[in-house]
Steps between C-alpha positions, in 0.01 A plus 500: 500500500193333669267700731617330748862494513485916455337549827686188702178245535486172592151335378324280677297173400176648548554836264305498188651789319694487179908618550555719210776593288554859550695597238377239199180413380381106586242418216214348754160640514248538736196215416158681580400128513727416758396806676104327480656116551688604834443835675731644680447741758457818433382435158193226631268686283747632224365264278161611532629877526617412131210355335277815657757751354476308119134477537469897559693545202288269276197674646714832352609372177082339406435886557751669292404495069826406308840627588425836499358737743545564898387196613746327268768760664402439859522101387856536403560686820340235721715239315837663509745265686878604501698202576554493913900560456515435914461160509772426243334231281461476133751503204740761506768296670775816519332694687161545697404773287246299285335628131184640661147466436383866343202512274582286258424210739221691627343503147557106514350386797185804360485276209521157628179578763345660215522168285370308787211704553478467090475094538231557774733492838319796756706354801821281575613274795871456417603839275756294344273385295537797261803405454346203326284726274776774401854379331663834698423394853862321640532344792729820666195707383276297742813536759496870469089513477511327849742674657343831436204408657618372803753774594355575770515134667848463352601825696347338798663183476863667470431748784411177715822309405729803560313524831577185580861520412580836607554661153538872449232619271502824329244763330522360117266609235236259338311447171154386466510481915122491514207476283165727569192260361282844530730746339588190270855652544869350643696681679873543624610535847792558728560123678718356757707234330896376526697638295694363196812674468545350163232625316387782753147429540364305810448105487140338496513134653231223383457112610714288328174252478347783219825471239520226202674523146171520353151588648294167618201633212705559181425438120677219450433319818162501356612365159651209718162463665311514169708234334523250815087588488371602195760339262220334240319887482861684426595262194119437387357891513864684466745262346777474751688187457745574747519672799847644427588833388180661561480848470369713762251702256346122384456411897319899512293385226342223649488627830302785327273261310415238776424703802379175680878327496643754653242521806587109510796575505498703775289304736775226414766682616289577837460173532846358458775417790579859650752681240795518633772790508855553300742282712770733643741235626495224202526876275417252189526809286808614665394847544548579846781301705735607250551850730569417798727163388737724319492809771651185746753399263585848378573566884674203576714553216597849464608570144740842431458586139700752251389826544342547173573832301595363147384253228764204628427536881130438405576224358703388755235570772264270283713249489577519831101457624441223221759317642368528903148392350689181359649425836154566662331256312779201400660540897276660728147317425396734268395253294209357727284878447514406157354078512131451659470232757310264226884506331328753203712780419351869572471728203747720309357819731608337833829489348506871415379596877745321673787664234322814586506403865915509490519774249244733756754392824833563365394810255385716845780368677720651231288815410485358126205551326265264276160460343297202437250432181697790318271572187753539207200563245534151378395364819570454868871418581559354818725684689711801393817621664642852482709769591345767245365456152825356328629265786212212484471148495189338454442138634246239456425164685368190315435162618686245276131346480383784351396420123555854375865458668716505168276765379486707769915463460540548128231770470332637814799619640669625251200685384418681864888605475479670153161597610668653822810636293705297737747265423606246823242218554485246736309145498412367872431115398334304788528152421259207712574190381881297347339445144459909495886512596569250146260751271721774617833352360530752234379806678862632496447548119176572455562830736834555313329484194210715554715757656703540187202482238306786745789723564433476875735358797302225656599281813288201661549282833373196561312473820443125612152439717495143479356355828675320753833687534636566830600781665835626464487577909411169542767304202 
């Protein structure tokens, strides 16, 4: 459900804050570049609020002598940044309620300003750049850094919008609300925030303009750079041929070694056209329109499934919600959330949302339960369907295009169900183009075959996305 649709708004042209999914995770970050490329009020001097806060804690970290001691302690203190679980971004796409940021994170960022200090660094402009110095430092680390800091702008910001719109806010509790640069301390607080009845905790609003896939300063944006730059230098002084399948510990290693390429680097990408946000309508990715497309067609099409209380009924209630997903995408236009405008097909993930999307709708409307990215011990299963321990069903989708597809059939499956100790698989194949139709002539057999040589009962659907179909409304 987006932010918007729980509390009844209508947006306007001119807002400039991101809608999110309550209830799921949407893997965008917040761009401390973008944040420096294109303020937006209040956070005009967030970026330099940043830089100041990173520059303190170098000053810290020159004082302290090894990891040890109580200005080591105090480091890891200053550095502790628990993922911001309000504003519903990152990875964990059940749920809001994120992995967290404890101290083991703490003791990476610790290290990765101590190595920079080590290779002579005593202050930064763009803190992403440790990221280029330290393989531990990913791009929802920098998210989570950034939103930390500027809590109390992103507070702001959401109190202003509710203002505006005449949301309810209520009392909610805070992490890391503040940060003391004299007690060198952060500290929680009691905020006024909407609330998110699906995770309980308030909701923290941010610019859309801040979010991207991947930070604007990132390793191998600067491997791109090097090899469009420096091409001659990377095959004559380290012996890359290639520019493919670089590792991120090789791109560390030179970033380590030749300080001055990366402070080229970074006045290049000061200098380039202005970077530009993750596009929210075009959803290239297809991580975010997925929600509210299915919520519409969920409503408009109201399905009543078996009430499920047994093995067979779960099965039935599967095969029930695979099927409505079919007729979303071959009849209703489902198809076109899964194609780019360029005609390239979106990747196997958007596929998996917008499955998720129908399973989400109908599952709530039919108080059946589900988890997504179940991990059976051999590995993160798609979705899983139950009723109790024995009465499950696992399911995974796969793009026909996929070239693990006949493994992931033959083995993956089978192996997450005997992993699992569960018997009943299903195989969700989304298929984009008529040759993928002709490779799957003897899918009948294949499945029949694997489910006798694994002991397992396994059923498939083909689901066909192939652009240009019309609606059955409209046929």
């Amino acid at each position: 459900m987006l932010f918007s649709e729980l509390f009844g708004l209508q947006r306007s042209d001119d807002e400039t804050w991101f809608d999110p999914i309550l209830d799921f995770d949407t893997p965008l970050f917040i761009d401390p570049f973008l944040i420096f490329a294109q303020p937006v009020p209040p956070f005009d001097t967030a970026h330099d609020g940043i830089v100041s806060f990173f520059n303190l804690a170098f000053e810290l970290a020159a004082r302290t002598q090894g990891r040890t001691g109580l200005l080591y302690q105090q480091l890891l203190q200053v550095l502790s940044f628990p993922e911001v679980r309000e504003l519903c971004l990152g990875y964990t796409e059940f749920s809001t309620a994120g992995s967290g940021s404890g101290r083991g994170f703490s003791e990476v960022i610790t290290a990765g300003i101590l190595e920079s200090i080590a290779v002579g660094i005593k202050n930064i402009t763009h803190f992403e750049e440790i990221a280029l110095l330290h393989e531990g430092i990913a791009h929802d680390r920098i998210s989570d850094i950034t939103a930390n800091i500027l809590k109390p702008q992103l507070v702001l910001y959401t109190q202003e919008v509710a203002s505006r719109h005449g949301i309810e806010l209520q009392r909610t509790p805070l992490n890391n609300a503040t940060f003391d640069e004299r007690s060198l301390r952060w500290a929680d607080a009691f905020v006024n925030l909407p609330a998110n009845p699906f995770s309980g905790r308030g909701i923290l609003l941010v610019p859309y303009v801040f979010l991207r896939r991947l930070p604007t300063i990132n390793p191998y944006d600067f491997w791109d750079y090097l090899w469009a730059n420096e091409g001659e230098r990377l095959r004559r002084e380290f012996g890359y041929e290639v520019k493919s399948n670089i590792r991120k510990g090789d791109i560390v290693r030179i970033a380590r070694s030749q300080r001055f390429l990366v402070r080229q680097y970074l006045e290049w990408v000061e200098g380039r056209p202005r970077a530009v946000p993750y596009d929210l309508v075009k959803d290239r990715s297809g991580i975010y329109r997925w929600d509210s497309e299915t919520a519409a067609f969920a409503a408009a099409n109201p399905l009543t499934l078996v009430q499920a209380t047994n093995h067979d009924q779960v099965i039935l209630a599967v095969d029930d919600m695979v099927q409505q997903f079919r007729h979303f995408v071959e009849q209703q236009r489902g198809w076109q959330l899964l194609w780019n405008d360029d005609g390239t097909p979106k990747p196997e993930k958007a596929a998996q949302l917008l499955f998720l999307g129908i399973v989400k709708h109908y599952c709530r409307a039919n108080n059946i339960g589900f988890s997504r990215e179940v991990e059976t011990g051999r590995g993160p299963v798609d979705f899983e369907f139950a009723t109790g321990y024995r009465d499950r069903v696992l399911l995974e989708v796969k793009l026909a295009s996929n070239g693990r597809f006949w493994q992931g059939l033959r083995q993956q499956l089978p192996t997450y169900l005997r992993a699992a100790q569960i018997r009943d698989g299903y195989y969700l194949v989304i298929v984009f183009r008529e040759d993928e139709l002709r490779r799957l002539s003897d899918l009948q057999q294949i499945v029949r075959d694997t489910a006798k040589s694994s002991n397992t009962n396994l059923r498939f659907l083909v689901v066909d996305a192939t652009p240009g179909k019309a609606s059955a409304s409209r046929s």
